[in-house]
C-alpha positions as CSV (number, residue, x, y, z in Angstrom):
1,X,0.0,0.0,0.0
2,X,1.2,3.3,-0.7
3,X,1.1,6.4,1.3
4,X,2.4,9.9,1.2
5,X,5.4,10.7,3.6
6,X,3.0,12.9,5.7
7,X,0.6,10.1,6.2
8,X,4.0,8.1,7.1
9,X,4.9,10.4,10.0
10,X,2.0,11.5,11.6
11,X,2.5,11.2,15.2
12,X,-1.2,10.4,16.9
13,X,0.1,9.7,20.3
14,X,3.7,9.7,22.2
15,X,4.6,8.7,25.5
16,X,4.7,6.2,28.2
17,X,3.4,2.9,28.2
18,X,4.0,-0.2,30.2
19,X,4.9,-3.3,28.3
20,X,4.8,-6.9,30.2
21,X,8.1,-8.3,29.5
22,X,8.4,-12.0,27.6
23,X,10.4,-13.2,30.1
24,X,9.7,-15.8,33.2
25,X,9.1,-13.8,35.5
26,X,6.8,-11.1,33.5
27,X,8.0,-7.7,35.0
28,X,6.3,-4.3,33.6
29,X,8.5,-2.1,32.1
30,X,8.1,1.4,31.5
31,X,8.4,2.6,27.4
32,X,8.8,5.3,25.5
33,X,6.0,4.4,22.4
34,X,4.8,6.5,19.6
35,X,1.9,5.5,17.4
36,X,2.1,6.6,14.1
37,X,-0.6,6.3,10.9
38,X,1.1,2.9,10.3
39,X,2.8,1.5,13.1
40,X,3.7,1.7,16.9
41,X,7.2,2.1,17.4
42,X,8.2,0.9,21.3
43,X,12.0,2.6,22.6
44,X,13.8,1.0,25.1
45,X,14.5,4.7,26.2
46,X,12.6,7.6,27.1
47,X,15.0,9.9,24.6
48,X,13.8,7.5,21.6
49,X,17.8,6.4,20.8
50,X,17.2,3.0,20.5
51,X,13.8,0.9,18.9
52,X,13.0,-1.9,20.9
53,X,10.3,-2.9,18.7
54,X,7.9,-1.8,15.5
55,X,4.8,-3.2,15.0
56,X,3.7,-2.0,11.7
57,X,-0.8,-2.0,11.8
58,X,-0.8,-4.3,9.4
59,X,1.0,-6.7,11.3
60,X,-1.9,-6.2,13.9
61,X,-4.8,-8.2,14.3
62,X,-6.9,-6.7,17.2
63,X,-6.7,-4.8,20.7
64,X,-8.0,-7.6,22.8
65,X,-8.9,-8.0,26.5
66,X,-9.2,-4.6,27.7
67,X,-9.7,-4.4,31.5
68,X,-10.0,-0.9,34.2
69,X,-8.4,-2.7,37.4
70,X,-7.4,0.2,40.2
71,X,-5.2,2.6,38.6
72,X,-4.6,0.9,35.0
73,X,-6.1,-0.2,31.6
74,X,-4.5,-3.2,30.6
75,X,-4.8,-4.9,27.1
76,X,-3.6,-6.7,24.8
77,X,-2.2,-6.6,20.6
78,X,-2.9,-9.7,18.9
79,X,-0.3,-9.7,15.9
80,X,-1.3,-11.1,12.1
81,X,1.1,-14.7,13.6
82,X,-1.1,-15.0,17.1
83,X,1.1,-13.9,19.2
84,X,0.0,-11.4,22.1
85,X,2.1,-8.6,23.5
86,X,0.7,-7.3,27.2
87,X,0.3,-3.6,27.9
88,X,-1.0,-1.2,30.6
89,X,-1.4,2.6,30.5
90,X,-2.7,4.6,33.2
91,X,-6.8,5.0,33.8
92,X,-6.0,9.1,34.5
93,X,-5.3,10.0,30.6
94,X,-6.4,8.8,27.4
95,X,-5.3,5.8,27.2
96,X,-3.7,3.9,24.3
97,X,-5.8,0.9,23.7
98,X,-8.8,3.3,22.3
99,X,-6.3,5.0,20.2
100,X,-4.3,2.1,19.0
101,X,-8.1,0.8,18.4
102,X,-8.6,4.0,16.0
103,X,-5.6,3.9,14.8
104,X,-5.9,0.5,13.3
105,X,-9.4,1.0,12.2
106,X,-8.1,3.8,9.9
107,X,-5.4,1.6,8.4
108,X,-7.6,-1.2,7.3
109,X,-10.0,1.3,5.7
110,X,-7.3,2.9,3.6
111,X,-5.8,-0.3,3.2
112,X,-9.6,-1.5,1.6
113,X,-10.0,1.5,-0.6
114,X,-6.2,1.2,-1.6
115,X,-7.5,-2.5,-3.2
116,X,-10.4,-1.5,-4.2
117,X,-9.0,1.4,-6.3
118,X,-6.1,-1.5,-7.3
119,X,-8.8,-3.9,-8.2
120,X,-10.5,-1.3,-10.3
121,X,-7.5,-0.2,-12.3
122,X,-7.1,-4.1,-13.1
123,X,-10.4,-4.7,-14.4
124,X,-10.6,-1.6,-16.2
125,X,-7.3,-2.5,-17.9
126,X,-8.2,-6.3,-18.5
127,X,-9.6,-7.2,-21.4
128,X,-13.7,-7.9,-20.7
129,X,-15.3,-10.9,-20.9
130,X,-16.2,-10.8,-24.8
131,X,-12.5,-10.5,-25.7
132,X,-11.6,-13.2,-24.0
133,X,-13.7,-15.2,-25.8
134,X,-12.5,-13.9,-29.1
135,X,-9.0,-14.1,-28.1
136,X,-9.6,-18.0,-27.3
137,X,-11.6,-18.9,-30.1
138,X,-10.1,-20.8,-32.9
C-alpha cells in the first residue's frame, strides 16, 4: 500500500506505556511508544535512541482483553502470527488501547480503498469478458 510521507509520520500519540516483558518472571516495564498512521514504534528509552520494537498495523490483528483494574487499563495486541504482547497505561489520561483501536481501524479502511481502487484499475485494464472469448476462439 502506498502512502504519502505525511501520512508516514503523523504522530497520533507519544509517550509512556507499560509493556509486560516475555520473560519468566513477566515484570512491567516502563516505554517510550509513539503511534504513528502505520505502526507503533516501542523505545527502550525515554530519549527515543534505540527501537526496541515496530509493530507495523498491518502486522496487527486486534486490541484484545481490555480491562480498568485500580489505577490501569490493561490490554492486549494480537499480531497477524497470534502472538500477544501485554500492555497497561494509566486509567488518568487517554489511554492507548482506544487510540491504538482507531488507529488500526483507519489503516484497514485505507488499506480497503487502496485495493479496491487496485482492483479497479485491473479490471478496467483487462480485457472484458467478450475479448476473451474472441481471443480464445479458434
Amino acid at each position: 500500500m502506498k502512502m504519502s510521507a505525511t501520512e508516514l509520520s503523523k504522530v497520533l500519540k507519544e509517550g509512556e506505556l507499560e509493556k509486560r516483558s516475555d520473560n519468566l518472571l513477566q515484570f512491567w516495564k516502563r516505554k517510550t511508544c509513539v503511534l504513528t498512521s502505520d505502526s507503533l514504534t516501542i523505545y527502550a528509552d525515554s530519549q527515543k535512541k534505540s527501537k526496541s520494537k515496530e509493530l507495523a498495523l498491518q502486522s496487527i490483528k486486534k486490541v484484545d482483553c481490555v480491562e480498568r483494574t485500580g489505577k490501569f487499563v490493561y490490554f492486549t495486541i494480537v499480531t497477524a502470527d497470534n502472538k500477544e504482547i501485554d500492555f497497561r497505561c494509566s486509567g488518568e489520561d487517554s489511554c492507548w488501547n482506544a487510540v491504538i483501536t482507531m488507529a488500526l481501524i483507519d489503516f484497514q479502511n485505507r488499506k480497503a480503498i487502496q485495493d479496491f481502487k487496485t482492483r479497479q484499475e485491473v479490471e478496467r485494464t483487462s480485457p472484458g469478458p467478450q475479448e476473451r472469448r474472441l481471443a480464445r476462439a479458434p
